[in-house]
N, C-alpha and C positions, 0 to 999 in steps of 0.2 A: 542639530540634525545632520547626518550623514549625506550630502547631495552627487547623487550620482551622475550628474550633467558636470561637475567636476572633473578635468583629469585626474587621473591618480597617480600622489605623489611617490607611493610605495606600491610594488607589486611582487610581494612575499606568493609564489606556489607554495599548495601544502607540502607540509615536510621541509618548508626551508629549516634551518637549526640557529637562533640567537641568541649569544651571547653576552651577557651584561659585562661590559669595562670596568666594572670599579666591583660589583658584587659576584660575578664571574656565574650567575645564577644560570640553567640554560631554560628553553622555551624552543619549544616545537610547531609551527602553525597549524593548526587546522583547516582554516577557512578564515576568509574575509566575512567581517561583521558590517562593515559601509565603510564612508570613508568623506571625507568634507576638507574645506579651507585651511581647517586646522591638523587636518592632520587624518591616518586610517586608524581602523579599528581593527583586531583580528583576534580568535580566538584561538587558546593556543593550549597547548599540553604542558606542565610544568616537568620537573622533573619527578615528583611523588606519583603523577599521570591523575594528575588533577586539572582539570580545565579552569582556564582564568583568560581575562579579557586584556589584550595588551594592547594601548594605543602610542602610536608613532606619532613622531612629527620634525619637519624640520625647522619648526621656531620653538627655541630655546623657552622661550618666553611664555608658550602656550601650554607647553609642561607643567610648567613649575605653578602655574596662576592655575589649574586643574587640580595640581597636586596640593597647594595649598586650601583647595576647597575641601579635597578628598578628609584631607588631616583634621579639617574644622569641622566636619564630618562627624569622625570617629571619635573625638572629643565630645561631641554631644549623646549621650546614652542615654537622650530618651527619645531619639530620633533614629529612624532607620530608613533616611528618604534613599538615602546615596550608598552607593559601591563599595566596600574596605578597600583599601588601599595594602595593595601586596608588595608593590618594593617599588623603585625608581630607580633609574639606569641609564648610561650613554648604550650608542652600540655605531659598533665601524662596522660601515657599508660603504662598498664600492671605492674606500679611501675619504670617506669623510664621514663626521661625525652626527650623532642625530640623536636625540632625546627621546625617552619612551618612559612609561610608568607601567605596573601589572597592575590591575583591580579583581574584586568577585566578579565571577560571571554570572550575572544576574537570569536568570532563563525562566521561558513563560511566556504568554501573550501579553500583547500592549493591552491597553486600559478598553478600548471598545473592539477589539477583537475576544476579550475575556467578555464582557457585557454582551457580544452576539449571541456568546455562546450561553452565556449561565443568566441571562433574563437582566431587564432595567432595573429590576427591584434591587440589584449592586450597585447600582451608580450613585447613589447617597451614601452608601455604606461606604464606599471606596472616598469616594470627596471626605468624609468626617474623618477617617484616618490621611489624605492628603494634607487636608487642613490642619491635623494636627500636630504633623512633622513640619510645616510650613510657619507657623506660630515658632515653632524651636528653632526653628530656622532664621527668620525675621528676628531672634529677640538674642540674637549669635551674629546679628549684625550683616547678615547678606541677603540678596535678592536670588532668588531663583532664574529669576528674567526669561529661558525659553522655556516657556512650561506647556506643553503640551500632550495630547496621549500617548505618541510615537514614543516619548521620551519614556512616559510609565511603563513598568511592564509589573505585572500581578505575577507574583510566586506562589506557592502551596505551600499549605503544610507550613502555618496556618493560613491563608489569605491576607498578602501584605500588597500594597502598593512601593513600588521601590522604582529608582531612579535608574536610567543608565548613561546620560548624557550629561555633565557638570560643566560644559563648556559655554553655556549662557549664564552661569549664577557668578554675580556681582557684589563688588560691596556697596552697602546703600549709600544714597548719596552720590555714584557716579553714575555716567551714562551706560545705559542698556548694553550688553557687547552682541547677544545676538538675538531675534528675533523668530519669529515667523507669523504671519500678515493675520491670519484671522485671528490669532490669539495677544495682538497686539494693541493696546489703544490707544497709537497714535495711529494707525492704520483707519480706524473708526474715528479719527477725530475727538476722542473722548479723555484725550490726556497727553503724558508726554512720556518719554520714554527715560523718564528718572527712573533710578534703582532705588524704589518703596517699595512697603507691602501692598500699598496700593493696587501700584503694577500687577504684579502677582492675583491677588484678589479678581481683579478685568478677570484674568487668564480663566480661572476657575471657573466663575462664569460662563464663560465661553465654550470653557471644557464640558461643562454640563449642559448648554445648547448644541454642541459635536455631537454627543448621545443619540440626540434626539435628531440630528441632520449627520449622517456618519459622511457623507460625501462631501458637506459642508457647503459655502454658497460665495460668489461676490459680496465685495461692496456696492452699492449703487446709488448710495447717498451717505453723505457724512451723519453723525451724529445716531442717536438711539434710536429713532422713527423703525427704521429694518429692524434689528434686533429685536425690538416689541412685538413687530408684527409677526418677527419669527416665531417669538413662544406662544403668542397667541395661535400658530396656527397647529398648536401641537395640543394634545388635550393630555396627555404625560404630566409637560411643565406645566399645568396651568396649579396647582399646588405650589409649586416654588417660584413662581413669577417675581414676587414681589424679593424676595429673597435674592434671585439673578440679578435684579432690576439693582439692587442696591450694593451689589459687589459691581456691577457695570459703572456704577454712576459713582462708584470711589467712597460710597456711604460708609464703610465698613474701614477702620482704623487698623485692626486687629485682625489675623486669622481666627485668633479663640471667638471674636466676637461673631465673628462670622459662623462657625462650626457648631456655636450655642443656637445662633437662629436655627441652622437648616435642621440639628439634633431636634428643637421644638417641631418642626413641620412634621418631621419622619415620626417621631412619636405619636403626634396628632394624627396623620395619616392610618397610624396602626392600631388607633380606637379607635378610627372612623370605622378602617377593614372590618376590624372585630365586630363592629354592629352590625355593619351589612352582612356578617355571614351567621350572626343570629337570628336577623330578620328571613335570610333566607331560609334556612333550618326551620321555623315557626312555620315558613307558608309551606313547605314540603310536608310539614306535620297534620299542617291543618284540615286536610279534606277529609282525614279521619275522624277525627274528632266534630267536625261537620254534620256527617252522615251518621254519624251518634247522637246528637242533638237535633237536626232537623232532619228529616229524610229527603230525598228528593222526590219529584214528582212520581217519577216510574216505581220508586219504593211506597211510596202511599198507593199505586193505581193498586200496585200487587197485594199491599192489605186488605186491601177494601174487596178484592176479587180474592183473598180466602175466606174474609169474615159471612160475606156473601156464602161462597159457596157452603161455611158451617151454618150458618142458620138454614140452608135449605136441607142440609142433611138434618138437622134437628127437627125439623117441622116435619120431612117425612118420618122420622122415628116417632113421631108424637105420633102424627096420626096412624102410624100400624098400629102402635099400642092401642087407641083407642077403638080400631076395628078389631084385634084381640079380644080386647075385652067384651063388647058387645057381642061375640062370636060365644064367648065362656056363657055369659049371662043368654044367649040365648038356647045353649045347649041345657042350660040348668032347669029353663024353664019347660 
């Protein structure tokens, strides 16, 4: 993540013009994208007048361990968590030299800035395609390690979730390189900060109690007691409780195995939907068909006051006929 309480080691205005050393490729700034310990981000106009994301830095070392994720990356084709990878280059500034890479410019909202906008009913969808690139990811032998929303940003055309930050994913087996607190667990006391899927897994969890707390919270005690209490007090989660509970608590080996669970809830949920909006349909239907079958009271009072009112028109017609006739028969006599 980008931290802007950093000084900045680089400060390209737009329009500055750079130069690759060895590829001689050029780059145009646009704008600063953030910028952090390892290094800035900028986005930049190539030469085709293509936009692409170039980050600087001045450790040699943070390059190349970026670039080598990017590469592990693109190698995987069935995963599209992470950026392409557009070239790598030196560049002389100021008289010394400094490391840079281009990637895709990944554009779009993060992951709960998209979910403001387009309803919670995404946030499962979006985790079963995180988790599924995270499985391909784990089984390529890295960790993700800072995984959070900032990091996602959803694209269109068709709705993906995609990465923009590679500077926390690790290979497994070594320590975490970078963090952030609430999406941590060792933060929460709940683990340690090894490069497993593990790790990863906490995160997701986490990511999908963010949803539901976009501002997010302290700690104020170790271990799962808060966390619990958190999705209890959300009526959203309470569906995937158990499912969070168990990516928190390291229950979950695999991302597949994991993305199989939340895949059964989200389906479940959507026959649950489907009935409830039969049932509702039925009662909308129903007073019709009601008032077909029983009348109501005011409907019975109103029969009973026309039946009424026919029989008294019937008994006076009788009895004129019958003064008629007594009127003829006495004429005749």
């Amino acid at each position: 993540m980008m931290n802007p309480t950093l000084k900045k080691p680089f400060n390209f205005p737009p329009g500055t013009h750079i130069r690759g050393k060895w590829h001689h490729q050029s780059y145009w700034i646009l704008k600063e994208l953030g910028y952090g310990a390892n290094g800035t981000v900028f986005l930049v106009k190539d030469e085709k007048g293509e936009r692409q994301a170039l980050k600087v830095s001045d450790t040699s070392y943070t390059i190349t361990s970026e670039v080598n994720v990017l590469k592990a990356f693109s190698k995987d084709k069935k995963s599209v968590l992470g950026p392409e990878l557009v070239d790598v280059d030196d560049l002389l500034w100021n008289g010394k030299t400094f490391s840079f890479y281009v990637m895709e410019y990944i554009h779009g909202p993060d992951l709960l800035d998209f979910i403001r906008m387009r309803g919670a009913t995404w946030s499962p969808i979006l985790i079963l395609q995180l988790l599924s690139n995270l499985d391909s990811l784990h089984q390529n032998g890295w960790v993700f390690g800072d995984l959070k929303p900032e990091n996602l940003i959803i694209s269109h055309h068709p709705v993906k979730i995609r990465c923009i930050d590679v500077g926390g994913t690790t290979q497994q087996g070594r320590a975490i390189k970078e963090f952030t607190e609430f999406f941590d667990r060792g933060y929460w006391g709940m683990g340690s900060r090894k490069a497993e899927p593990t790790y990863d897994l906490f995160a997701v969890s986490m990511i999908f109690l963010n949803t539901a707390y976009p501002t997010r919270f302290q700690r104020k005690e170790m271990g799962l007691s808060q966390l619990e209490r958190a999705i209890d007090q959300k009526q959203e989660l309470h569906p995937y409780k158990k499912w969070m509970l168990n990516g928190l608590q390291g229950r979950y080996s695999t991302a597949k195995t994991m993305r199989q669970d939340l895949l059964q809830i989200v389906q479940k949920k959507q026959d649950h939907d489907r009935k409830v909006r039969k049932v509702h349909h039925a009662q909308v239907s129903a007073p019709t068909n009601q008032r077909n079958s029983a009348p109501t009271r005011q409907e019975r009072r109103s029969t009973r006051q026309k039946r009424g009112a026919m029989t008294e028109t019937v008994l006076v017609l009788s009895i004129m006929s019958v003064l008629y006739l007594l009127y003829i028969y006495g004429e005749l006599l």
